[in-house]
mmCIF file of the protein (N, C-alpha, C, O) and its ligand, coordinates in Angstrom:
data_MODEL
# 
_entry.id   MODEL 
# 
loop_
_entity.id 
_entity.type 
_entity.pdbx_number_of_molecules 
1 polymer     1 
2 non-polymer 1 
# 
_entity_poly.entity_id                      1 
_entity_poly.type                           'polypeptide(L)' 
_entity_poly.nstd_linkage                   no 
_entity_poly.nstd_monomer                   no 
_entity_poly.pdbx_seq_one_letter_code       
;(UNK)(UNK)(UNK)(UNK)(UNK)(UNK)(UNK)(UNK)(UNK)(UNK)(UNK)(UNK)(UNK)(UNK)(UNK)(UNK)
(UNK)(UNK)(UNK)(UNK)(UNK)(UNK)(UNK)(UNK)(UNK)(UNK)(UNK)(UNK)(UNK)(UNK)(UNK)(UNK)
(UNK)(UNK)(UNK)(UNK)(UNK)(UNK)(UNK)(UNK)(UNK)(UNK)(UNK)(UNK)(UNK)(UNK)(UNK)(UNK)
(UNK)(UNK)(UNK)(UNK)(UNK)
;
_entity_poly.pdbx_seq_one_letter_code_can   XXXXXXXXXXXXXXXXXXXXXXXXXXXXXXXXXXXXXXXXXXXXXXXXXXXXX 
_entity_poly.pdbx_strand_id                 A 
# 
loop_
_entity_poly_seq.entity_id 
_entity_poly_seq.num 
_entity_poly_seq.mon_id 
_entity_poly_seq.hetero 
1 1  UNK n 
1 2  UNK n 
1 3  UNK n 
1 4  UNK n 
1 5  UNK n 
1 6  UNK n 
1 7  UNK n 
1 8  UNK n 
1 9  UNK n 
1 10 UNK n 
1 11 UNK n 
1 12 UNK n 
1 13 UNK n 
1 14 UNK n 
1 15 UNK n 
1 16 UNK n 
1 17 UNK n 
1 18 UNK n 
1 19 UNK n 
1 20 UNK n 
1 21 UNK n 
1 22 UNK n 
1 23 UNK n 
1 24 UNK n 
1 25 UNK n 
1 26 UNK n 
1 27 UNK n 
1 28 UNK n 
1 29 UNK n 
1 30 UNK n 
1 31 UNK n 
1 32 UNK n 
1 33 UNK n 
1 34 UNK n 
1 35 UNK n 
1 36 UNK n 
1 37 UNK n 
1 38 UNK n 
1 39 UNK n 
1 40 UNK n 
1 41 UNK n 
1 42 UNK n 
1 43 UNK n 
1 44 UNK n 
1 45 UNK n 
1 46 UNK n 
1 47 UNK n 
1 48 UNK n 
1 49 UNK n 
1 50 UNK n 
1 51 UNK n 
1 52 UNK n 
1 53 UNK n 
# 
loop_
_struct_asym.id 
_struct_asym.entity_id 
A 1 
B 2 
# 
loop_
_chem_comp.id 
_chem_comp.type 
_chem_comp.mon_nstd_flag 
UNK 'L-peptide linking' . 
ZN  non-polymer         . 
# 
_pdbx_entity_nonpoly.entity_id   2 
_pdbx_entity_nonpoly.name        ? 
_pdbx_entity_nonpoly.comp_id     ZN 
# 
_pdbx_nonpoly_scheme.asym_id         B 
_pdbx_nonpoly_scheme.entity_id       2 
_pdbx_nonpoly_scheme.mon_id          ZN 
_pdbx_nonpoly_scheme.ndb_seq_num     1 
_pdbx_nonpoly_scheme.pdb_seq_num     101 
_pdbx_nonpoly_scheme.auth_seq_num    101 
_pdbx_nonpoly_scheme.pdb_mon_id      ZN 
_pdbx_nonpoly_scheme.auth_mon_id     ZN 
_pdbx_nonpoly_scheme.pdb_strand_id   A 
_pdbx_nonpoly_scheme.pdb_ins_code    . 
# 
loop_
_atom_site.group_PDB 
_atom_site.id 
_atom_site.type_symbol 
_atom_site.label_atom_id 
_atom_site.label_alt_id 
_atom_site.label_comp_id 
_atom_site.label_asym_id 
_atom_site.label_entity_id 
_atom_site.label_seq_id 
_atom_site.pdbx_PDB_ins_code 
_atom_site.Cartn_x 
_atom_site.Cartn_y 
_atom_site.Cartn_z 
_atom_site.occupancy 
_atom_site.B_iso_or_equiv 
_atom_site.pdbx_formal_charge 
_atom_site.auth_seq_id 
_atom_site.auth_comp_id 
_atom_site.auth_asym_id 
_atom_site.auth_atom_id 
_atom_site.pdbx_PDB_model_num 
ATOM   1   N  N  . UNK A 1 1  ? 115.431 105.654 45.864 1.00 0.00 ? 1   UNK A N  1 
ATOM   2   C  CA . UNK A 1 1  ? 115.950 106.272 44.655 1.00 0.00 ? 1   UNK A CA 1 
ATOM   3   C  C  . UNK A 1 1  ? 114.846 106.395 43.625 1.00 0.00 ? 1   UNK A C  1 
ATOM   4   O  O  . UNK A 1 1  ? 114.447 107.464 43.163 1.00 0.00 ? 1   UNK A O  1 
ATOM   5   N  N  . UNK A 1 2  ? 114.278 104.877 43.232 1.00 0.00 ? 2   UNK A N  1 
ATOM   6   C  CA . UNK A 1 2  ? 112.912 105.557 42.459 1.00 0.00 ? 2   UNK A CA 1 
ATOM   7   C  C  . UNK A 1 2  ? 111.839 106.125 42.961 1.00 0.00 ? 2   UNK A C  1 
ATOM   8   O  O  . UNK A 1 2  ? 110.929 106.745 42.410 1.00 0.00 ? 2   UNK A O  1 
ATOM   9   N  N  . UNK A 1 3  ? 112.047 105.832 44.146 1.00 0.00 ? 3   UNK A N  1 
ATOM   10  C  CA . UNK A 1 3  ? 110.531 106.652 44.929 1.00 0.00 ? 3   UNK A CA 1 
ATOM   11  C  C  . UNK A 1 3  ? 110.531 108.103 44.986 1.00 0.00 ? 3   UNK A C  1 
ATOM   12  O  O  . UNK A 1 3  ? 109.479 108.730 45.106 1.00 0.00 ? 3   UNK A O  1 
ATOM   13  N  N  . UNK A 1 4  ? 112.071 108.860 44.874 1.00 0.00 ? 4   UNK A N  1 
ATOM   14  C  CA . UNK A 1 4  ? 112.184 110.000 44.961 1.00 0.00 ? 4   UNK A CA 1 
ATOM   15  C  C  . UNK A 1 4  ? 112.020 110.685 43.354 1.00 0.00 ? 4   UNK A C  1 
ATOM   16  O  O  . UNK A 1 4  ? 111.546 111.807 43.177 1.00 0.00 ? 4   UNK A O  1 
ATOM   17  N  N  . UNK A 1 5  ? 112.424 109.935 42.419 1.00 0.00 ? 5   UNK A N  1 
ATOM   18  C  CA . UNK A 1 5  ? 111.540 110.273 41.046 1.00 0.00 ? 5   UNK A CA 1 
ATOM   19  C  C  . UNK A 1 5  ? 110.210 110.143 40.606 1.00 0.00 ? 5   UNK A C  1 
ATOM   20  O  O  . UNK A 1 5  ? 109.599 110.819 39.777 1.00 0.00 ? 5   UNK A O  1 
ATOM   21  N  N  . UNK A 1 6  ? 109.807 109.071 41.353 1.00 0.00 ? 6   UNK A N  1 
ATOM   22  C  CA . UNK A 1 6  ? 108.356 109.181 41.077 1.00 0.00 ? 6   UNK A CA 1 
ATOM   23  C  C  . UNK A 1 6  ? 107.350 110.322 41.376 1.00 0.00 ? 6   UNK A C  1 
ATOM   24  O  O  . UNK A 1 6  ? 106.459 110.709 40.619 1.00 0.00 ? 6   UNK A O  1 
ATOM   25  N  N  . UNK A 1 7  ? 107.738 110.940 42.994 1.00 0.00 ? 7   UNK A N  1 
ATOM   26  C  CA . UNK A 1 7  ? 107.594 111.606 43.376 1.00 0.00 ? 7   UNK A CA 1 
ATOM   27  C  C  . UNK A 1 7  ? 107.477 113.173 42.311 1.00 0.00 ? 7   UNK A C  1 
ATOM   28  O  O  . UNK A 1 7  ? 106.624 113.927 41.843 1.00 0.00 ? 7   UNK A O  1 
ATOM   29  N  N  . UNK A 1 8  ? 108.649 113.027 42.347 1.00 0.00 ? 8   UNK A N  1 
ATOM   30  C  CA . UNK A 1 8  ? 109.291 114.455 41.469 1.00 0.00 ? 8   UNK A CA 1 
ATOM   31  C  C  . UNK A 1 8  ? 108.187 114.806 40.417 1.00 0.00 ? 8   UNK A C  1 
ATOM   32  O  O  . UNK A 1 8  ? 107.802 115.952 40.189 1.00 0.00 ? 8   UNK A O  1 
ATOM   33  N  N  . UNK A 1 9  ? 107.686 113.567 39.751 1.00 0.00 ? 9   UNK A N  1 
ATOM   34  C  CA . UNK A 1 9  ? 106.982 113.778 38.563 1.00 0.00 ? 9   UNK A CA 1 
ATOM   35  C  C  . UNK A 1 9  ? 105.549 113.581 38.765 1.00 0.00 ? 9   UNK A C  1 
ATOM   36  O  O  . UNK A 1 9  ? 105.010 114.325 37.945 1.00 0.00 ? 9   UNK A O  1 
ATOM   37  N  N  . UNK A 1 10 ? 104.660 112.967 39.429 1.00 0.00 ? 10  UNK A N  1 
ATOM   38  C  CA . UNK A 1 10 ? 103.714 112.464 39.805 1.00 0.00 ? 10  UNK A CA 1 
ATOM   39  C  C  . UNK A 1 10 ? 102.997 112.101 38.206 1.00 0.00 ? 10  UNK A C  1 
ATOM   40  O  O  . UNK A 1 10 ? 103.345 111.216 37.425 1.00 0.00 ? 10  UNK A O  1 
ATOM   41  N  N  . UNK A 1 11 ? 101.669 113.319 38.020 1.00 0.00 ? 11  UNK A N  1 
ATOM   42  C  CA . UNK A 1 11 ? 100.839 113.061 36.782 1.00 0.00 ? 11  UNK A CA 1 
ATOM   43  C  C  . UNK A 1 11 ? 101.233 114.181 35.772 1.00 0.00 ? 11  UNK A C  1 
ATOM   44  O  O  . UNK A 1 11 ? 100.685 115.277 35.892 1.00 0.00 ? 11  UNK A O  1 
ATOM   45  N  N  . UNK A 1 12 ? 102.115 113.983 34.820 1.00 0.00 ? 12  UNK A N  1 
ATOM   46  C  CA . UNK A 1 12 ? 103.092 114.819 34.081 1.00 0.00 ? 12  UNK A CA 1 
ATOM   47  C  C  . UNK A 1 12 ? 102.513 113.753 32.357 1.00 0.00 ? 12  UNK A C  1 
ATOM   48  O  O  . UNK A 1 12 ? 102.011 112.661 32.093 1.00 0.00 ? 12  UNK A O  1 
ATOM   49  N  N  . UNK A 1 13 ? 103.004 114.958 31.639 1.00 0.00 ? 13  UNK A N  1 
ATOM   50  C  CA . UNK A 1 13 ? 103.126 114.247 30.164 1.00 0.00 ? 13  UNK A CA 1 
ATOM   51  C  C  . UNK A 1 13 ? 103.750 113.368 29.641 1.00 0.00 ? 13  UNK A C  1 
ATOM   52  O  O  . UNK A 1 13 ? 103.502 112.898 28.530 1.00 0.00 ? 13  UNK A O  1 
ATOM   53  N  N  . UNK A 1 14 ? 104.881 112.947 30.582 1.00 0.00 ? 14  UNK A N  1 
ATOM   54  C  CA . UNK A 1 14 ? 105.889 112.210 30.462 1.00 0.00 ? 14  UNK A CA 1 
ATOM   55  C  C  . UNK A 1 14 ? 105.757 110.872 31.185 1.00 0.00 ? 14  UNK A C  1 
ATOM   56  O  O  . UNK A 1 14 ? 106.562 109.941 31.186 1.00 0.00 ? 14  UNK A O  1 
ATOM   57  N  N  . UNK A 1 15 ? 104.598 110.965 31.788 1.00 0.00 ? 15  UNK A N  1 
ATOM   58  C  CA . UNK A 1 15 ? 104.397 109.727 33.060 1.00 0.00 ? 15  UNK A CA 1 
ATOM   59  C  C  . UNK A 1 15 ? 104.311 108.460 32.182 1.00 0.00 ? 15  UNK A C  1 
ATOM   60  O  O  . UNK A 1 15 ? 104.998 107.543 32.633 1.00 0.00 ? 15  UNK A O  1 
ATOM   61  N  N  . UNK A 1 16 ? 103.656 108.175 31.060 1.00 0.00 ? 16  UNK A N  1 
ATOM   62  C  CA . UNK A 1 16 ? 103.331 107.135 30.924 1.00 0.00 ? 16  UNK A CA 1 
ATOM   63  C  C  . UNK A 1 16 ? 105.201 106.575 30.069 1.00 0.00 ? 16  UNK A C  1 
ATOM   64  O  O  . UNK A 1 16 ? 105.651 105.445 30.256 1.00 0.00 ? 16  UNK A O  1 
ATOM   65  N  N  . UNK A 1 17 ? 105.624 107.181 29.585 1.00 0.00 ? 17  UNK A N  1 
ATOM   66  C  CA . UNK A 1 17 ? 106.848 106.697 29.036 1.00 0.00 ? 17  UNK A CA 1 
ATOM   67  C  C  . UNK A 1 17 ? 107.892 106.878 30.156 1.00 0.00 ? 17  UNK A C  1 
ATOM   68  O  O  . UNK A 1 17 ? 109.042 106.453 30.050 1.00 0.00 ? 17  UNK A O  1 
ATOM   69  N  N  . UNK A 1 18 ? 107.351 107.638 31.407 1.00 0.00 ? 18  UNK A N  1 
ATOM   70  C  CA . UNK A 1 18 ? 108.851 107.246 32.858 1.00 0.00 ? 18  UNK A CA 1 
ATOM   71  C  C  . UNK A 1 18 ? 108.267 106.150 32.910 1.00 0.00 ? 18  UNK A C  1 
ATOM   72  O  O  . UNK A 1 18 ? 109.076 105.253 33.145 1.00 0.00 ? 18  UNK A O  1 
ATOM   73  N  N  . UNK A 1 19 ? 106.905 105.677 32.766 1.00 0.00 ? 19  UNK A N  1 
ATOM   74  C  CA . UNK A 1 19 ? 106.778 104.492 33.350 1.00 0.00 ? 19  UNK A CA 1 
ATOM   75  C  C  . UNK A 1 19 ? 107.346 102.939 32.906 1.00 0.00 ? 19  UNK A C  1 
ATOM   76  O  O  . UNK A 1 19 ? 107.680 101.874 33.425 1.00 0.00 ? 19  UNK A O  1 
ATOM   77  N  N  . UNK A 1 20 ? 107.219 103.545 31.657 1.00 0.00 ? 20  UNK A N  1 
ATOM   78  C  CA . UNK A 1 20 ? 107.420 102.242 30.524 1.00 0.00 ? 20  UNK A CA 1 
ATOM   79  C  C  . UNK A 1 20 ? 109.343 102.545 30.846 1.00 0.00 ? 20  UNK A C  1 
ATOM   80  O  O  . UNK A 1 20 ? 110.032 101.532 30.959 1.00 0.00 ? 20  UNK A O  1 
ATOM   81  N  N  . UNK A 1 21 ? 109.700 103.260 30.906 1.00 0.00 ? 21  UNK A N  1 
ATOM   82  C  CA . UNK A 1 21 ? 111.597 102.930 30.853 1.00 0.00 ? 21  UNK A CA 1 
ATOM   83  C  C  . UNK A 1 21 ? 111.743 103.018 32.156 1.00 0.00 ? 21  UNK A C  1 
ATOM   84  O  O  . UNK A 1 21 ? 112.891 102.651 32.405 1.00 0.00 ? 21  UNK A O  1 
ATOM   85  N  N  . UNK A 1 22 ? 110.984 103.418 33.481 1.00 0.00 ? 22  UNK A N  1 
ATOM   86  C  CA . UNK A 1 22 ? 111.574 102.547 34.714 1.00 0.00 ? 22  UNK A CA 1 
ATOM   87  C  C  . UNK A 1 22 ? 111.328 100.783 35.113 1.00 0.00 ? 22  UNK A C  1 
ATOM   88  O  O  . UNK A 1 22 ? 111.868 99.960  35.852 1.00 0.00 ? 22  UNK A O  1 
ATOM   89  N  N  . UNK A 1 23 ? 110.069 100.814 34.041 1.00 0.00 ? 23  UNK A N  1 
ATOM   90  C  CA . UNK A 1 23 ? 109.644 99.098  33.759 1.00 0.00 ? 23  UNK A CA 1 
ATOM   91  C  C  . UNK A 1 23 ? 110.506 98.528  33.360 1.00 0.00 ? 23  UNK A C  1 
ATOM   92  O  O  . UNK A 1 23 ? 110.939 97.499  33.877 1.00 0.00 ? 23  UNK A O  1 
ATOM   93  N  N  . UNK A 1 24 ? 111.025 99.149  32.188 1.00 0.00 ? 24  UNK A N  1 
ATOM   94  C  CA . UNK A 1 24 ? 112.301 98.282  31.767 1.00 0.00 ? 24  UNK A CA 1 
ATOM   95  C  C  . UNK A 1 24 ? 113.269 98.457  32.354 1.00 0.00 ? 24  UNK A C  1 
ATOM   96  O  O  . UNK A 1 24 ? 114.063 97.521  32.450 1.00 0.00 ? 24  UNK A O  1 
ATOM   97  N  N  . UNK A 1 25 ? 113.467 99.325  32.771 1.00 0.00 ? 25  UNK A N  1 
ATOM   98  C  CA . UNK A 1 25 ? 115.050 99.020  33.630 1.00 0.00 ? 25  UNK A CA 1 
ATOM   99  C  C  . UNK A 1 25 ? 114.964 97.843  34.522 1.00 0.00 ? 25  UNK A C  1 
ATOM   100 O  O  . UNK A 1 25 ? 115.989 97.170  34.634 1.00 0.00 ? 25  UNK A O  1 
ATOM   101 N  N  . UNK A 1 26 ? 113.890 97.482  35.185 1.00 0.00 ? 26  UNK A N  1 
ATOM   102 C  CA . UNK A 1 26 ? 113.528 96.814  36.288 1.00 0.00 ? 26  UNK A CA 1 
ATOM   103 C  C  . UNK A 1 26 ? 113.803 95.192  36.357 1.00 0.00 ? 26  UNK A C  1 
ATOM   104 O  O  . UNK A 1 26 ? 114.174 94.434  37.253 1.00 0.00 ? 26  UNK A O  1 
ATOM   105 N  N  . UNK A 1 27 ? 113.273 94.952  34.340 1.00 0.00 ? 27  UNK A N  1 
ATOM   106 C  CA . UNK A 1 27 ? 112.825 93.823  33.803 1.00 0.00 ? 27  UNK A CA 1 
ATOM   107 C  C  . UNK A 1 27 ? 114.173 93.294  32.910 1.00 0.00 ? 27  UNK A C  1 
ATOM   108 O  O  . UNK A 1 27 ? 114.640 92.165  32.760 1.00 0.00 ? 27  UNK A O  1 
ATOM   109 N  N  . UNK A 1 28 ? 114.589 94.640  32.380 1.00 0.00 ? 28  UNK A N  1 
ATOM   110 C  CA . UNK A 1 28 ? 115.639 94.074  31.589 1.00 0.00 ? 28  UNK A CA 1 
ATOM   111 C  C  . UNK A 1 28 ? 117.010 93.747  31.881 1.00 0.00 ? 28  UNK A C  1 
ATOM   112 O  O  . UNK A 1 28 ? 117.764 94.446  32.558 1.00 0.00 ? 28  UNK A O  1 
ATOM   113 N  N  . UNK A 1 29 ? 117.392 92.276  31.150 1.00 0.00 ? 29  UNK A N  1 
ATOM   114 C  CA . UNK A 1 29 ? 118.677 92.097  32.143 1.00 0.00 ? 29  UNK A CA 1 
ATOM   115 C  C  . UNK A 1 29 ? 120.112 92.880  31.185 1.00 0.00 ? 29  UNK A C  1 
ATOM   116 O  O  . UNK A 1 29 ? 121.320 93.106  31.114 1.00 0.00 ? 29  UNK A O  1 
ATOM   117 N  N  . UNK A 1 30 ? 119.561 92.936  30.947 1.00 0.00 ? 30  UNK A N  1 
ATOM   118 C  CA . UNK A 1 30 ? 121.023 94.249  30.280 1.00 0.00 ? 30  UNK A CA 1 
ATOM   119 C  C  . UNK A 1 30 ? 121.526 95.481  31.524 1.00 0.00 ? 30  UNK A C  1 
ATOM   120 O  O  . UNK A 1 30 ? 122.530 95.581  32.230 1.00 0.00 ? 30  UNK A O  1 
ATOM   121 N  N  . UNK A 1 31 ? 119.928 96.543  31.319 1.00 0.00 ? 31  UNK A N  1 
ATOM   122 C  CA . UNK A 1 31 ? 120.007 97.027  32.154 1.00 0.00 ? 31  UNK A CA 1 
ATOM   123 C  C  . UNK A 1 31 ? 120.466 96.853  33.632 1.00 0.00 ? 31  UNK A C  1 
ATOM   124 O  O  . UNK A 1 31 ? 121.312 97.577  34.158 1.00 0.00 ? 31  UNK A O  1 
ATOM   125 N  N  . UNK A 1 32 ? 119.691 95.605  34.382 1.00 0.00 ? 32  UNK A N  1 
ATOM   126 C  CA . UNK A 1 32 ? 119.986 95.581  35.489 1.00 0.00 ? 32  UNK A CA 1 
ATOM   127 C  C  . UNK A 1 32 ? 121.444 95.032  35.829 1.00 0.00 ? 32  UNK A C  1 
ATOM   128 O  O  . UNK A 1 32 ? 122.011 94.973  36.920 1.00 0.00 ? 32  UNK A O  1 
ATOM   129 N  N  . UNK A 1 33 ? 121.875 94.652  34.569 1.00 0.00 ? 33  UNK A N  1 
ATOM   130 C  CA . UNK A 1 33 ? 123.761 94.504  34.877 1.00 0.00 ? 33  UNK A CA 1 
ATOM   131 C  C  . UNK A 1 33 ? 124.364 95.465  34.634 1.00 0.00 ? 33  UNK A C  1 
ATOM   132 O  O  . UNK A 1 33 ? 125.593 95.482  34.691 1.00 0.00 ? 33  UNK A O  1 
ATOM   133 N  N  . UNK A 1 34 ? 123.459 96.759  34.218 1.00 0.00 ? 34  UNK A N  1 
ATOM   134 C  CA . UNK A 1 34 ? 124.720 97.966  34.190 1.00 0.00 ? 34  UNK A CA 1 
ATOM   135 C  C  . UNK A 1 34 ? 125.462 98.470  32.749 1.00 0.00 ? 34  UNK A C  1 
ATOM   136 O  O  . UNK A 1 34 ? 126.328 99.288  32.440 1.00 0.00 ? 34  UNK A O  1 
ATOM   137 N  N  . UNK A 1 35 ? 124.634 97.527  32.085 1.00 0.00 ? 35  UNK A N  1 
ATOM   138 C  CA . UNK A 1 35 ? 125.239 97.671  30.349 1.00 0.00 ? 35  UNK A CA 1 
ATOM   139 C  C  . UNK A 1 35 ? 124.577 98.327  29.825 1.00 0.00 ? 35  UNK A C  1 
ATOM   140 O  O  . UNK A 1 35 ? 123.399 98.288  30.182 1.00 0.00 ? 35  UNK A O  1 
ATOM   141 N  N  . UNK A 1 36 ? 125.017 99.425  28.532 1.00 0.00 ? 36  UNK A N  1 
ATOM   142 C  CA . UNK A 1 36 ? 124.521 99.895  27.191 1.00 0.00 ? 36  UNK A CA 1 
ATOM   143 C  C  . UNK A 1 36 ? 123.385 99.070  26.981 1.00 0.00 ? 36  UNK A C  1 
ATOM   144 O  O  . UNK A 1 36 ? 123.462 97.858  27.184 1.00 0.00 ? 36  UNK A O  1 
ATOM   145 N  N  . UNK A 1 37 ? 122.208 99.679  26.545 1.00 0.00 ? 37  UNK A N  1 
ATOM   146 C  CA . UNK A 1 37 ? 121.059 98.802  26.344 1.00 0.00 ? 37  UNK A CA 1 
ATOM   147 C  C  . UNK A 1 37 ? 120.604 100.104 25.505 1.00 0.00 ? 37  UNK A C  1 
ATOM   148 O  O  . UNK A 1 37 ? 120.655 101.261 25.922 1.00 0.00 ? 37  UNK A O  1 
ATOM   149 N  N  . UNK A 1 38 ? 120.171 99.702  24.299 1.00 0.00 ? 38  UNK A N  1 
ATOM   150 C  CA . UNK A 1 38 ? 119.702 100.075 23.328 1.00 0.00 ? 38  UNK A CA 1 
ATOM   151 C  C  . UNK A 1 38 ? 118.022 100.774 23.391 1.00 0.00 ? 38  UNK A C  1 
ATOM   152 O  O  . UNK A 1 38 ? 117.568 101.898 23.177 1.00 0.00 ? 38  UNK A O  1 
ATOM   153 N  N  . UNK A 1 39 ? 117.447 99.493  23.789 1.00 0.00 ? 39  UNK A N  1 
ATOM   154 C  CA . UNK A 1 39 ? 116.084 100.085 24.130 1.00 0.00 ? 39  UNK A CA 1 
ATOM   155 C  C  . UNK A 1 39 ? 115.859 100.693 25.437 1.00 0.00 ? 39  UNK A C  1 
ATOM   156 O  O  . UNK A 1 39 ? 114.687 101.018 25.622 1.00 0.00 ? 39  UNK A O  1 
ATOM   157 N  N  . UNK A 1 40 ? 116.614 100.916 26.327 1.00 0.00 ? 40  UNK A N  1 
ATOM   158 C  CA . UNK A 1 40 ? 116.663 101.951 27.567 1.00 0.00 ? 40  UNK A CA 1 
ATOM   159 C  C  . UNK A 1 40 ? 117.174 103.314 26.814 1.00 0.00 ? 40  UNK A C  1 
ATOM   160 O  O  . UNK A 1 40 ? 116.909 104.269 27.544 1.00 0.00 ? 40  UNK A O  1 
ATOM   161 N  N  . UNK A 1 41 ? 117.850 103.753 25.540 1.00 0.00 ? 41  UNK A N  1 
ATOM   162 C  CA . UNK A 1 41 ? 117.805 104.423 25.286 1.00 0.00 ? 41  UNK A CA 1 
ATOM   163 C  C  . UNK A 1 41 ? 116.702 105.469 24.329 1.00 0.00 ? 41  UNK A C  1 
ATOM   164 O  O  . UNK A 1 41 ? 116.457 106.645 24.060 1.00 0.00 ? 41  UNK A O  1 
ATOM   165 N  N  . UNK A 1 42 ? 116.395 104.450 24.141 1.00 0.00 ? 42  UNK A N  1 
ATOM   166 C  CA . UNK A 1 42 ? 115.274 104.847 22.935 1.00 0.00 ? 42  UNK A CA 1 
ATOM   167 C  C  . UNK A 1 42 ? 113.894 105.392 23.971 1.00 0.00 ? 42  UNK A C  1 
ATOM   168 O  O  . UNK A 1 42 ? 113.189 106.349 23.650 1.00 0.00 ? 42  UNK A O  1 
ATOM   169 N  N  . UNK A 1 43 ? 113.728 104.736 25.002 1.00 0.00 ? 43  UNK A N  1 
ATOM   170 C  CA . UNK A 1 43 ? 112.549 105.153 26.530 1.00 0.00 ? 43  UNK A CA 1 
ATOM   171 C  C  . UNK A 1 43 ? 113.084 106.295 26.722 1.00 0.00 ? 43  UNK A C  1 
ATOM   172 O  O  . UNK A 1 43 ? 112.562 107.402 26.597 1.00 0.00 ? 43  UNK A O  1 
ATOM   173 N  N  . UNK A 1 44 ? 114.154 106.023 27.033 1.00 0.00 ? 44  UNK A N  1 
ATOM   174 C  CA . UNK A 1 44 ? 114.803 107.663 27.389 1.00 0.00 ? 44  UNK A CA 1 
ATOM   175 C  C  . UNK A 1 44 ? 113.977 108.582 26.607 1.00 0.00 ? 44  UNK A C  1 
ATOM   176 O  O  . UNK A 1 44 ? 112.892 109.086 26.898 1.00 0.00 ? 44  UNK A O  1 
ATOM   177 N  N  . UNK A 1 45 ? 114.795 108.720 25.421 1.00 0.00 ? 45  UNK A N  1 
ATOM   178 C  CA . UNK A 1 45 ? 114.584 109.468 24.513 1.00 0.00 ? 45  UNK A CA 1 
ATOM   179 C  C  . UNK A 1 45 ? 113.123 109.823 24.233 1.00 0.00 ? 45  UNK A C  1 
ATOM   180 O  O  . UNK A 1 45 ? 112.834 110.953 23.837 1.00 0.00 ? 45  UNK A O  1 
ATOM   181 N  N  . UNK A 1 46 ? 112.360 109.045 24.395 1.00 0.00 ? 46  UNK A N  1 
ATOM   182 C  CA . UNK A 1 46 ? 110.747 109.309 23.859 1.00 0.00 ? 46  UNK A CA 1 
ATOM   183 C  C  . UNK A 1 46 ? 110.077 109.719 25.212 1.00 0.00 ? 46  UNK A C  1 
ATOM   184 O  O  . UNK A 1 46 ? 108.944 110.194 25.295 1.00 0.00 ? 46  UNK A O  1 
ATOM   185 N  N  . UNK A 1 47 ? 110.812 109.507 26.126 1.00 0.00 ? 47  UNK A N  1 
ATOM   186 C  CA . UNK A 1 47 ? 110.474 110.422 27.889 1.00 0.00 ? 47  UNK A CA 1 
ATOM   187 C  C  . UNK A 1 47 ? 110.887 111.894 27.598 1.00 0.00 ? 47  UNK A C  1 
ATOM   188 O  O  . UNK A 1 47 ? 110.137 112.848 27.803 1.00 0.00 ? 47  UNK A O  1 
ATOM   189 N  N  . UNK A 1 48 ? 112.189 111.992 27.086 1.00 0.00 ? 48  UNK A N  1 
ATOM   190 C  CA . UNK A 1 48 ? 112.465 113.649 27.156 1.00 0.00 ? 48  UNK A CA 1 
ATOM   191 C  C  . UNK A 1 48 ? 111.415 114.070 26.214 1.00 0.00 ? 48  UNK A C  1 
ATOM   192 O  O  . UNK A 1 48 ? 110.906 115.154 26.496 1.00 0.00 ? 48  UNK A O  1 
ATOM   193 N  N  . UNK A 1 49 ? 110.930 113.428 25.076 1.00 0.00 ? 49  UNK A N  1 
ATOM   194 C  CA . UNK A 1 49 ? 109.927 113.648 24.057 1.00 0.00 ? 49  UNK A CA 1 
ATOM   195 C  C  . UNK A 1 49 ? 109.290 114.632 24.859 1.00 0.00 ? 49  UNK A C  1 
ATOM   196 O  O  . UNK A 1 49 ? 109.425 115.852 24.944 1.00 0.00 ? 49  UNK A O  1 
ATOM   197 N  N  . UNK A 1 50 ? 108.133 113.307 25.762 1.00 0.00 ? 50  UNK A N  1 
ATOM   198 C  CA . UNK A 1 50 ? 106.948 113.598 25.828 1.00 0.00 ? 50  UNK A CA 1 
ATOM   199 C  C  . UNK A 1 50 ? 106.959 114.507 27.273 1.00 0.00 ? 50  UNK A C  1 
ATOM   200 O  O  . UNK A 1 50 ? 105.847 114.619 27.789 1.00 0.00 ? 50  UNK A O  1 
ATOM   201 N  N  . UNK A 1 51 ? 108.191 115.227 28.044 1.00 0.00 ? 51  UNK A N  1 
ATOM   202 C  CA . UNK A 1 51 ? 107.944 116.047 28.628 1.00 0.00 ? 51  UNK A CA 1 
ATOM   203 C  C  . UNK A 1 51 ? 108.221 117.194 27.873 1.00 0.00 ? 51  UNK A C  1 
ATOM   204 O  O  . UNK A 1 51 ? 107.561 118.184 28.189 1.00 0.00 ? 51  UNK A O  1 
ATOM   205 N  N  . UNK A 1 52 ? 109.192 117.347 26.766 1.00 0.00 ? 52  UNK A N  1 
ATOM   206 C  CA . UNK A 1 52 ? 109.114 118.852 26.220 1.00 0.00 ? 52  UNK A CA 1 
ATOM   207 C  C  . UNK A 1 52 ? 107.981 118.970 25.363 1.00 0.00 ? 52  UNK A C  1 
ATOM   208 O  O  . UNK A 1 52 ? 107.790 120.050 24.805 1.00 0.00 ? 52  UNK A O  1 
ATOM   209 N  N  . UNK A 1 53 ? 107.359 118.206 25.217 1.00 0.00 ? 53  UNK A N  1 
ATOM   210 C  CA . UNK A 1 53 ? 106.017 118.525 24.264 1.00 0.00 ? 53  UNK A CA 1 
ATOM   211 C  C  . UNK A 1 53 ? 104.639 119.021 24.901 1.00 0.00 ? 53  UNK A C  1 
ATOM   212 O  O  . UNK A 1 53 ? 103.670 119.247 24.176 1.00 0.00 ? 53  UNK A O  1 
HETATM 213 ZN ZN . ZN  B 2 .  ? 117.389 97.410  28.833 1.00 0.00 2 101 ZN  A ZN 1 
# 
């Protein structure tokens, strides 16, 4: 599942912030229980950033 996104994107504008919010998903235990997590949203958000820019 992440290997097939990584893929998708390889060396993109957006790489270094997929990287930083698939890190956290990985690390954080919010996330990895499946809950609203605040700062998984905010990665998000600064990922869609830095690919429409
Ligand atoms: Zn989180």
């Amino acid at each position: 599942m992440t290997s097939v996104l990584v893929n998708g994107l390889r060396r993109g504008p957006g790489e270094e912030a997929y990287r930083a919010l698939v890190g956290h998903t990985f690390t954080c235990p919010t996330c990895r229980a499946g809950a609203p997590c605040i700062a998984e949203v905010r990665l998000g958000r600064e990922w869609k950033k830095a690919r429409c820019s």
